[in-house]
N, C-alpha and C positions, 0 to 999 in steps of 0.2 A: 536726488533728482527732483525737481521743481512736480508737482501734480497740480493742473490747473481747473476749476470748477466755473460755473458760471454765474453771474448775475449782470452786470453792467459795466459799460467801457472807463476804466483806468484814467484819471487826470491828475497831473500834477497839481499839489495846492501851491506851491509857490513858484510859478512862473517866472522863466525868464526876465528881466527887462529889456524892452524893445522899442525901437521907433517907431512910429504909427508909419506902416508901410505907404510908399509912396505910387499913388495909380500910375499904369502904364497905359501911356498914350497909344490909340491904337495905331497900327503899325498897316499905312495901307500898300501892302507890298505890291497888290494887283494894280495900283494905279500907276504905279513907274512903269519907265518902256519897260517892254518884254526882252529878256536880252537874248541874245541870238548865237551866243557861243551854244553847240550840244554836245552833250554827254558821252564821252569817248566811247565807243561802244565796238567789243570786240567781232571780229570777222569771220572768225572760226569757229568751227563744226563744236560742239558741244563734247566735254572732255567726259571722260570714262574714270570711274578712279582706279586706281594703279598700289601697288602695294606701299607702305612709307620706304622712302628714302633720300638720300645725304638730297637737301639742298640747297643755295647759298643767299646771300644778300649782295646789297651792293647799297653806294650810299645814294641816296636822293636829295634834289634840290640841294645840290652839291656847295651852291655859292651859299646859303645860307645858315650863319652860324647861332645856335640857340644856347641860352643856361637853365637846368634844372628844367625840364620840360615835363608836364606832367598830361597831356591832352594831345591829341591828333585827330582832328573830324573834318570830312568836306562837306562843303556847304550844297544844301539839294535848294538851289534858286535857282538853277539855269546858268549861273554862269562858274559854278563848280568851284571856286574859290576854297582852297584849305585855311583853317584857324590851327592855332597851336599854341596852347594854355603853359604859361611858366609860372613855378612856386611863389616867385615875389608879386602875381596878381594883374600880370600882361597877357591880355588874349591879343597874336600877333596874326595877321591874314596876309595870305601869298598863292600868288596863281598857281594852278595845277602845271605846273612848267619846270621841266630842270633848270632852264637856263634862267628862271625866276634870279635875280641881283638882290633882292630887297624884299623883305617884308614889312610891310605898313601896321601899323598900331589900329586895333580894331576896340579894344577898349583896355584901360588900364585902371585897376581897382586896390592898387596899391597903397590909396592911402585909407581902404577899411580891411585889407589882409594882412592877418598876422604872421608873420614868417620870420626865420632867422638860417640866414646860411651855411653857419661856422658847426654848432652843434651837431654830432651824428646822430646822433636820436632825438632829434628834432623832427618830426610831421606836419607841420603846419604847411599853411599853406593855399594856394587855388589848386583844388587836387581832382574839381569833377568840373564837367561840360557835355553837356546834352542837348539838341537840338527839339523843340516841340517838334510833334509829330506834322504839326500845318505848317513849320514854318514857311515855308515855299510861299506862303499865303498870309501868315498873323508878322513873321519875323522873329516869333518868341524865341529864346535860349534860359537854358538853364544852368546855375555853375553851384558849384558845393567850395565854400572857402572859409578859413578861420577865420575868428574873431576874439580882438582882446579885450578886457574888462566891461566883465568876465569875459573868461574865456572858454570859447563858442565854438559849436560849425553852424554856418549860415548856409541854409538853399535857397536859392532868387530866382526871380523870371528877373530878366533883362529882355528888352527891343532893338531892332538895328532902326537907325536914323529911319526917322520916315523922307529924309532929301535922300540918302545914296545906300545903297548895300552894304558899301564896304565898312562902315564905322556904325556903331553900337550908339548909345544913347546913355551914357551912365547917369542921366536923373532917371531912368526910367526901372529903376532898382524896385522891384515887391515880390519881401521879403515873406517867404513861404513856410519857412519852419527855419527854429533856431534850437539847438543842442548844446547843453552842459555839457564839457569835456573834461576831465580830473585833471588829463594831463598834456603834454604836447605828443604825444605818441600813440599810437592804435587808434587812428580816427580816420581809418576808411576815407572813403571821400569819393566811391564813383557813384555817378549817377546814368540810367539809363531806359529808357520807355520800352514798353515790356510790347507784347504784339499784342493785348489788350488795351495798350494805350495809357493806362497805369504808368507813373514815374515812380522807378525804384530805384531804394538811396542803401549804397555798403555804409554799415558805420561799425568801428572796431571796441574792443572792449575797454578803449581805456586807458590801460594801463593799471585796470582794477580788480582783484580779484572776486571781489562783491559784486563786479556787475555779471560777471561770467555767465552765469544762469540765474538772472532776474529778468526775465520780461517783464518787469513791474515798470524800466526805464526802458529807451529806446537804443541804447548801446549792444556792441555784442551782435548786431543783427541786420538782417535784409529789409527795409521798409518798400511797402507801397502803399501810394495815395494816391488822391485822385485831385489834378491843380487845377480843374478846370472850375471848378467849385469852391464856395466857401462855406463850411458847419461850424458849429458850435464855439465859436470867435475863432476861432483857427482859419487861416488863409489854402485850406486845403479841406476835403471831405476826406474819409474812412470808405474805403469801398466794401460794398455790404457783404463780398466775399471772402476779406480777409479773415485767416482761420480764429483767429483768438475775439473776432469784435463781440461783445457782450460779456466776455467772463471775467471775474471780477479780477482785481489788480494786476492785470496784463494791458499793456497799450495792443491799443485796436490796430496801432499802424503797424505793427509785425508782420511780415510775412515769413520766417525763419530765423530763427536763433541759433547762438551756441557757436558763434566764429571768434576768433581772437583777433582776426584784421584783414578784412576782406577788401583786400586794397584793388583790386581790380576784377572785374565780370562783366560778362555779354549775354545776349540772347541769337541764338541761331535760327535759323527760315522757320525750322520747326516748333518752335515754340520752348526748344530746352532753356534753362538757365544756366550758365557754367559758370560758379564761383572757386576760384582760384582763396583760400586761405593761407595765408603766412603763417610757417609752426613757430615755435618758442625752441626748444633745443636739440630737437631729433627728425620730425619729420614734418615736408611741405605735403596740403592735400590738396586735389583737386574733386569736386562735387559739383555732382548735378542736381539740383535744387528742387525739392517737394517742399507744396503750401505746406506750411504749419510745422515744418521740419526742424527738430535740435540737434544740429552738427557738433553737438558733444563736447566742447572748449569750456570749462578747462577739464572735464573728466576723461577725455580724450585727448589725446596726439595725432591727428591719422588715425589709424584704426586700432592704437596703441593703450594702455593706460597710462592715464598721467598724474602723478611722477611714473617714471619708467621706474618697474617693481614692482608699483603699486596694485593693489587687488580692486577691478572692477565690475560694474555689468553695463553693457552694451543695448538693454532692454532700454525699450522708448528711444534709442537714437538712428539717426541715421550717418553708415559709414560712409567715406570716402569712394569713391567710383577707382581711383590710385592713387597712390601717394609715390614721393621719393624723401630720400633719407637725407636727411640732413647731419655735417655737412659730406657726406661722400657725395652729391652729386649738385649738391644745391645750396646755396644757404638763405634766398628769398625766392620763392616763386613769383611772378607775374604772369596774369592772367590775359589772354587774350583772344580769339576770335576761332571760329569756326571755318573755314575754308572755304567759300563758297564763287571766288573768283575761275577764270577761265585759262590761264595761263600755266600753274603747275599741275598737271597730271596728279601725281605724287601725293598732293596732300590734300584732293577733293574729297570735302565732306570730313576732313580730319580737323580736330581740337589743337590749335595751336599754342603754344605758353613758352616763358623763357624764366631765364635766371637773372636777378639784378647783380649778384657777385661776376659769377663768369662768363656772363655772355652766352652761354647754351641756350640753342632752340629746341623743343621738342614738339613731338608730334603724336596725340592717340586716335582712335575710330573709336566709339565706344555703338555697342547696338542699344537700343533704346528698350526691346522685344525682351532681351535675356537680362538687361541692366550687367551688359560686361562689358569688358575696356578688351576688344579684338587684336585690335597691333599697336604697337608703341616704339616708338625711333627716335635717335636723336637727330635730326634735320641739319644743325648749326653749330658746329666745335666751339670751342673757347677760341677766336684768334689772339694774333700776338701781338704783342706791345711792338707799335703806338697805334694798332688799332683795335686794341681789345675795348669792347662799350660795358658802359656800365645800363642794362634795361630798365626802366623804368616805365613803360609802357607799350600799348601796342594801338596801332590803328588801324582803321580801313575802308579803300574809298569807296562809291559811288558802284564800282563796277568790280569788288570783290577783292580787290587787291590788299594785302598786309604789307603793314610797313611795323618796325621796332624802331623805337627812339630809346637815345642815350642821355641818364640825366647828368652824367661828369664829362670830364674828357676823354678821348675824344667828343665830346656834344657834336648832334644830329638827328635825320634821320634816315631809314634803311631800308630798304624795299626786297622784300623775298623774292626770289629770284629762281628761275629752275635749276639753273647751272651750278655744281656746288664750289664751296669756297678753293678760290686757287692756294694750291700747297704753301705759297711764299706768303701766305697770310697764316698760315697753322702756327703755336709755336713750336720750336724744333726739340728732337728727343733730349730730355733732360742728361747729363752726362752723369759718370757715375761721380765724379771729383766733386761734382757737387756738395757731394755728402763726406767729404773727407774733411776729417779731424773733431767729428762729433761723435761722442763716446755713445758705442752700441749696448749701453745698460746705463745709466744712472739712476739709481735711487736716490730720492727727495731725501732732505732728512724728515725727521720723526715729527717734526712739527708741522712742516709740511705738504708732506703727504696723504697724508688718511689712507695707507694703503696702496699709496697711488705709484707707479715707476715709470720714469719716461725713456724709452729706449728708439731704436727705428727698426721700423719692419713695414713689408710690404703691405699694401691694404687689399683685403680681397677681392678680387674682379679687375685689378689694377695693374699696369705694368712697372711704376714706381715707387720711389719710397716716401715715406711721410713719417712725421710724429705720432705715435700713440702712447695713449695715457692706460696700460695694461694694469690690469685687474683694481679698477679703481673702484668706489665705495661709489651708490648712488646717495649724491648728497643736493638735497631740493630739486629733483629733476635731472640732474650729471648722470649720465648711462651706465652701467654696471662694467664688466668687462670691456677692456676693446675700445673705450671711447675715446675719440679723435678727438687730438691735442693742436697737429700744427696747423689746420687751418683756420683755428678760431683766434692763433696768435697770431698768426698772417694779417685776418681780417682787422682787429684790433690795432694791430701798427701801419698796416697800410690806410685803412678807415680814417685817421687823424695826421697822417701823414701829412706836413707841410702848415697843421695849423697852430705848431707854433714857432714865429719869424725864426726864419737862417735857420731849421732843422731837417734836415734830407729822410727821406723816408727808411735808409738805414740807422741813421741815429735815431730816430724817433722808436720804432721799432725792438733798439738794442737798449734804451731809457727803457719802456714800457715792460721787459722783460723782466731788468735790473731792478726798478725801483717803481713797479705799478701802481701804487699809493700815488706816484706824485701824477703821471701820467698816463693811465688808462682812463678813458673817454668818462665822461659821467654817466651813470649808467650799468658802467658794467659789471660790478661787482655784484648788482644785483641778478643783471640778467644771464652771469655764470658764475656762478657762486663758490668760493672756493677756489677755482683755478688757476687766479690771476696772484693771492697774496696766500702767504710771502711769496718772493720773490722764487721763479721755478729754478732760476740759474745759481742758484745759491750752493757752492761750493764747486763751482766749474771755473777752470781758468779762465784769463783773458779772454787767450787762444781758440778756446772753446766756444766763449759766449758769440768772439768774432764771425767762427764758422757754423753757428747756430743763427748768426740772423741772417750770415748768407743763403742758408737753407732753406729759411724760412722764407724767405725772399723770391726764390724759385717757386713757391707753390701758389698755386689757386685753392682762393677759398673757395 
């Protein structure tokens, strides 16, 4: 564990290269008419909270269809207009309206965002958007987006037109901070103004296991800055409260370390921070964020050691507030908002987050007094195909309301709702045939098992059946006993599913089992090491392998 001493703030000697940022015209928003649409504002007596339970969504802004959507914000101008940030580097604006037809281009930065569609472990992308805190008044915006050679994340102020509201200004790019990235993966990317005013930036680890616990670079961690300033050639000051400024090879701009991919977090009325971290192969955590705080990644999982087995100590860190287990319940978290609209009872003042595999909503209280998680619910089942979403974020408007958006298809967005989901959206109890003609024991051969046996059995807390990989060896992080086999081959064949021509997501699926050398995603051998080679179906018949991707087929990851 990192001990850090002090003398003076940390700087790179070999900077970036960057383009001399270009000023932004000022943006005189008070001299336009004042517009006259106002703020929907609810009618009802002020709600009580209620204990958590079931309740649903529905889609919003029905007519409008999105790809890979990574942002949802409404505009605080007066005339309440939403934006809505996608990964290829389109911020698109559309009236607060269902019956909205059309979203209009509000600025499009496509040709300085690095992205690529096809790859699964691919992150790049426009992945943050922040409104200044005056916008109402200056027009400022802020966005977190790749950048290639090198390869970068860029933060920028951006202004909207000084002629109209609806459209941006993209000469008016100044450029705020720029980040080395190793790789296209774990690069965070939210950005958000804290209730000090402060803009703070998630950025992930990487994909490195040297940066894990270095605050010597700025990966790995929660920054805040302050953009109204400019020090020490940098386009942003150090605010003098940041816990590490002065000690020697730590950057000043930290405000907590120790995340592996803090791809989404908020701040609630009260001033909490809620970061949502992405696990690596066992368990998703959610944390509420203290200055100067090391969330443990990579010597932790959750409140676990990492590798699982491993012998550690928990001194100097700070745990998870909860965690869920991946994958029994989860296999990405997303992070989203605290409740503080007026329409559902049920989850006032409760912590909202989802899953980007299955579409689950959850819901905790946590007290702030005792630092405990009170109740915890799941809010939003998995629905069924062809409306199951893939989460990718969450937003919220003007007057408290949560909306989730889907970054595949179905693409959308989804508005919380009191009422919970109608049954014909559930999907239906799995049959038992399902699982017929998949042998209830196979042992691997000797080459490829380490111990390992694949057999079916039910999973604890659960009412169906699934793959487990029973008494397996912990091999780089792989769980000891008990650890779950079929949803990571799920994830894996349906994940690449389609991307290569004329392959259906059965065949692709039923390749990737047979012969994972040629067809498991790039990637993955690393990020589950062992599981995939050789081949797991190796000495099962046809017959077998047929009714094994049916199986597989059937489950959520």
């Amino acid at each position: 564990m990192l001990v850090v001493v002090a003398v003076g703030v940390f700087r790179e000697t070999a900077p970036i290269p960057r383009a001399t940022p270009t000023p932004t015209p000022t943006a005189i928003l008070s001299a336009l008419p004042t517009p006259t649409t106002p703020l929907e504002t609810a009618t009802i007596a002020p709600l009580e909270p209620q204990p958590l339970q079931a309740i649903g969504i529905e889609r919003a802004f029905p007519h409008l269809e999105f790809s890979d959507l990574t942002n949802l914000v409404q505009l605080d101008d007066g005339l309440n207009d939403f934006v809505a940030t996608d990964k290829s580097g389109r911020i698109w604006i559309f009236p607060n309206d269902d019956g909205a037809r059309r979203a209009e281009s509000f600025l499009d930065l496509r040709d300085r965002v690095s992205w690529q569609a096809d790859p699964p472990f691919h992150e790049e992308g426009l992945l943050g958007l922040a409104l200044d805190p005056g916008y109402r008044d200056n027009g400022y915006f802020y966005v977190y987006y790749s950048a290639a050679e090198p390869r970068r994340s860029v933060v920028s102020r951006f202004a909207v037109s000084e002629e109209a509201r609806t459209v941006a200004d993209p000469n008016s790019e100044y450029i705020i901070m720029e980040v080395a990235q190793p790789t296209p993966n774990h690069n965070g990317g939210q950005l958000a103004f804290g209730p000090d005013g402060y803009l703070y930036i998630g950025i992930g680890d990487g994909g490195l296991e040297n940066q894990w616990q270095d605050p010597s670079n700025l990966l790995a961690s929660i920054l805040r800055i302050d953009v109204n300033d400019a020090c020490l050639g940098e386009n942003y000051c150090i605010p003098p409260g940041n816990p590490f400024v002065g000690i020697e090879n730590v950057r000043g701009e930290i405000w907590a370390y120790g995340f592996r991919n803090p791809w989404r977090f908020s701040f609630d009325d009260n001033g909490l921070l809620w970061v949502v971290d992405v696990g690596q192969f066992n368990w998703e955590e959610i944390n509420v964020v203290k200055r100067g705080g090391n969330y443990g990644w990579p010597l932790m999982e959750g409140s676990h050691c990492f590798p699982s087995g491993s012998a550690c100590s928990v001194e100097g860190l700070e745990l998870p507030i909860w965690e869920l287990r991946n994958p029994f319940d989860t296999c990405a978290l997303i992070g989203g908002h605290v409740y503080r609209g007026r329409a559902i009872a049920p989850i006032l003042g409760a912590y909202v987050f989802g899953d980007y595999c299955t579409g689950r909503i959850w819901s905790l209280r946590y007290d702030e007094l005792t630092e405990r998680v009170d109740e915890f619910a799941l809010l939003v089942p998995s629905l069924r195909d062809p409306y199951a979403i893939n989460i990718s974020g969450f937003g919220q408007d003007l007057a408290g309301n949560l909306y989730a958006f889907s970054v595949h298809e179905p693409t959308g967005i989804y508005k919380l709702v009191p009422d919970p989901v109608p049954a014909d959206l559930l999907p239906p109890s799995r049959p038992a045939a399902a699982t017929q003609g998949i042998p209830t024991q196979k042992p691997l051969s000797p080459s490829a098992s380490r111990g390992r046996q694949l057999f079916l059995a039910p999973p604890p807390n659960a009412g169906t059946q699934t793959l487990w990989c029973q008494q397996c060896h912990s091999i780089e992080g792989i769980p000891g006993a008990n650890g779950r086999v079929g949803p990571e081959l799920t994830h894996l064949g349906i994940l690449a599913a389609g991307r290569k021509s004329g392959m259906s997501a059965p065949e692709y699926l039923r390749e990737s089992l047979v012969n994972p050398e040629a067809y498991v995603p790039p990637g993955v051998e690393r990020a589950i090491p062992g599981l995939m080679t050789p081949s797991i179906t190796e000495g099962l018949t046809t017959e077998q392998i047929d009714a094994l991707v049916a199986f597989l087929l059937t489950l959520k990851p």
